[in-house]
N, C-alpha and C positions, 0 to 999 in steps of 0.2 A: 567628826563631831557635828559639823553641821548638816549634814544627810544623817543622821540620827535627829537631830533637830527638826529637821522639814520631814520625815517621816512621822513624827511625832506628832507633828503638827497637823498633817491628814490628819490623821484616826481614823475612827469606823467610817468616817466618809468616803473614803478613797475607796476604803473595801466594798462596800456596796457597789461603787460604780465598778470598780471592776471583775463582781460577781455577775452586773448589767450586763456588761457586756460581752460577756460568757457564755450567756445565757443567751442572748442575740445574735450570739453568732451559733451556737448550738441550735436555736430557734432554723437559723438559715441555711446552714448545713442539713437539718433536719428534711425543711423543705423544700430543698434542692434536691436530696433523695428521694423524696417523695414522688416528686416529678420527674424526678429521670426514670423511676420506677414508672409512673405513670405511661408518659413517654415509649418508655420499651415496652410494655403492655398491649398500649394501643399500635406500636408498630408491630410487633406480635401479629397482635389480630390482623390489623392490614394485610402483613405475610401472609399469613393463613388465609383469609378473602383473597388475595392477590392467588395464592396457591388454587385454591378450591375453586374461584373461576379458569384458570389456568387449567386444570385437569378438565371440569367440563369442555373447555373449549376443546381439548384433545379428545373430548368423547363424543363430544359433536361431530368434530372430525372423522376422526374414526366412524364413526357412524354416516355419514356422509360418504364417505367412500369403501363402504360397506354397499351402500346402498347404490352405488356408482355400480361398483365389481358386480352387485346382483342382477341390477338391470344390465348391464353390459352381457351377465352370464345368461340373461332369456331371453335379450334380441339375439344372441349365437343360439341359444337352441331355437328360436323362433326361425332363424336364417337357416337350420340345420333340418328343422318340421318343412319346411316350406320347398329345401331341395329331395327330400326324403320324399315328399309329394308329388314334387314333382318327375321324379324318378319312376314311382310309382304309377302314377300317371299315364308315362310316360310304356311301362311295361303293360299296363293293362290295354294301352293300345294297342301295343305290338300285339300282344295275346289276341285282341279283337279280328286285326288284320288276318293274322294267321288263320285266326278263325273261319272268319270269313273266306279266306281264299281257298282253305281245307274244304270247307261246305258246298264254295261253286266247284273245288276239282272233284267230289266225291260226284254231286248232282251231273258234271257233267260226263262223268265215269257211268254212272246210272241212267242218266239218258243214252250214250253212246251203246251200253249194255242192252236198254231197254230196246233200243231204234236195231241194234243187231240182233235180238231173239226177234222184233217183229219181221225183219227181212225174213230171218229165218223162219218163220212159220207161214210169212206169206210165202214163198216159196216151194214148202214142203205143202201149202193147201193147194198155192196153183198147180204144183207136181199130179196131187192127189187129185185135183179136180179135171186135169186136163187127161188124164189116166180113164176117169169116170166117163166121160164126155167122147172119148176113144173106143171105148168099148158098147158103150150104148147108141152111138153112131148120131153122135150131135158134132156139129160144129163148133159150137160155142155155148155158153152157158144161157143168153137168151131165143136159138133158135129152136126150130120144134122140128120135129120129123112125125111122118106117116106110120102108123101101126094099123094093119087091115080097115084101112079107109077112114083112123081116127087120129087128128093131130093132137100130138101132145107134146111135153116140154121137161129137160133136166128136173125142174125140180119137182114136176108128179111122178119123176120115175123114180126118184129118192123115196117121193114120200109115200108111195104104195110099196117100197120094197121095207120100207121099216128101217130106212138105213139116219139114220137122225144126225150124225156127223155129219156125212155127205148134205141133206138139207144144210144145215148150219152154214158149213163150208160154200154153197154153192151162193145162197143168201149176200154171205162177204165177199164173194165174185161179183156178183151184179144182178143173180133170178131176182125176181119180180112175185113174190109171195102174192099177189089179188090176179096175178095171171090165169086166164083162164086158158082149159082146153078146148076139143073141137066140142064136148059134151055141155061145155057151160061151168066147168066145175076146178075149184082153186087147187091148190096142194093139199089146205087142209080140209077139204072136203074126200079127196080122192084119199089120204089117210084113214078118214074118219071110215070109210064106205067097207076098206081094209082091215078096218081093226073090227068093224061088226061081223065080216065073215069070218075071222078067225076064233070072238068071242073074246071076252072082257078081262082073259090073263093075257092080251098082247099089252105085253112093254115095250117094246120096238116102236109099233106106230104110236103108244102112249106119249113115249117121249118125243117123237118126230111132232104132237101134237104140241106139248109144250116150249120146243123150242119155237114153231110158228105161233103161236101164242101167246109168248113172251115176246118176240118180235110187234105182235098187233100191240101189247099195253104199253111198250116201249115209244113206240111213234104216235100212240095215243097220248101217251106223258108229255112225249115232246112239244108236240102239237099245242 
């Protein structure tokens, strides 16, 4: 009865305060979710910032040693050009050398050759000239002998015979092309005197002419 009494006695009073603070606490409930919403939102984001430099950083990385592996892979090919070069190099010497050494053996195969055909041809001239020299009754290629009280010498008896090797030949012995005879007169004059009595189709002392001939522009060049 008497809690019906003191309820009675509230009234609308009581009710309002404790609609108050229903409301106050719904009020704080309210905006405590609010903020814990908040709250997880922005840590959310953090996450997501925290993530998104996190992968950069691993892209960085990556990339970094990307960039590590790529230089690493063109000082080995650098290191790899640089043996390859020297390899190279290295052959195109050898090649040189051989070369070279092929060049002095062949020259001196070609000298040896050349120095053995001159033997041989000095030999087969001396042959031929010491044959010539025997028969025409000289002693050597610069003495002279007596023909009916006229001296003369190997190479006017070439050069009036129209023999024009034999001149040549005897020349690279040792005659004396401005030699004269007992007459006063050289090779090529006693040629020359030969080819007029024969008349103007002698090719024999023609040529006997021009090989003394070619000897005179020869040591006039020289000269």
């Amino acid at each position: 009865m008497f809690a019906c009494l003191s309820d009675c006695r509230c009234g609308d009073g009581c009710s309002d305060d404790v609609v108050a603070s229903g409301d106050a606490n719904e009020a704080i409930i309210k905006h405590i979710t609010t903020e814990e919403r908040r709250f997880r939102e922005k840590e959310r984001k953090q996450h997501q910032e925290l993530q998104r430099r996190t992968e950069e950083a691993q892209s960085l990385r990556r990339q970094e040693e990307e960039a590590k592996r790529q230089s690493q892979d063109l000082a080995e090919k650098v290191r790899q050009l640089k043996g390859a070069l020297k390899e190279e190099q290295a052959l195109f010497e050898q090649v040189r050398r051989e070369r070279e050494l092929l060049e002095r053996t062949v020259e001196a195969k070609d000298e040896e050759g050349r120095k053995m055909l001159e033997e041989r041809e000095r030999m087969l001239r001396r042959t031929a000239v010491m044959t010539f020299l025997k028969e025409h009754g000289f002693s050597s290629v610069t003495s002279s002998k007596k023909v009916m009280l006229k001296t003369t010498y190997p190479l006017h008896v070439a050069a009036e015979a129209g023999n024009a090797k034999m001149v040549d030949m005897l020349i690279k012995e040792g005659a004396q092309p401005d030699q004269t005879n007992s007459q006063g007169k050289t090779a090529a004059q006693v040629a020359q005197a030969a080819q007029v009595k024969k008349g103007a189709m002698d090719d024999a002392h023609e040529e006997v002419l021009s090989v003394l001939q070619g000897l005179r522009r020869a040591r006039v060049g020289g000269a």
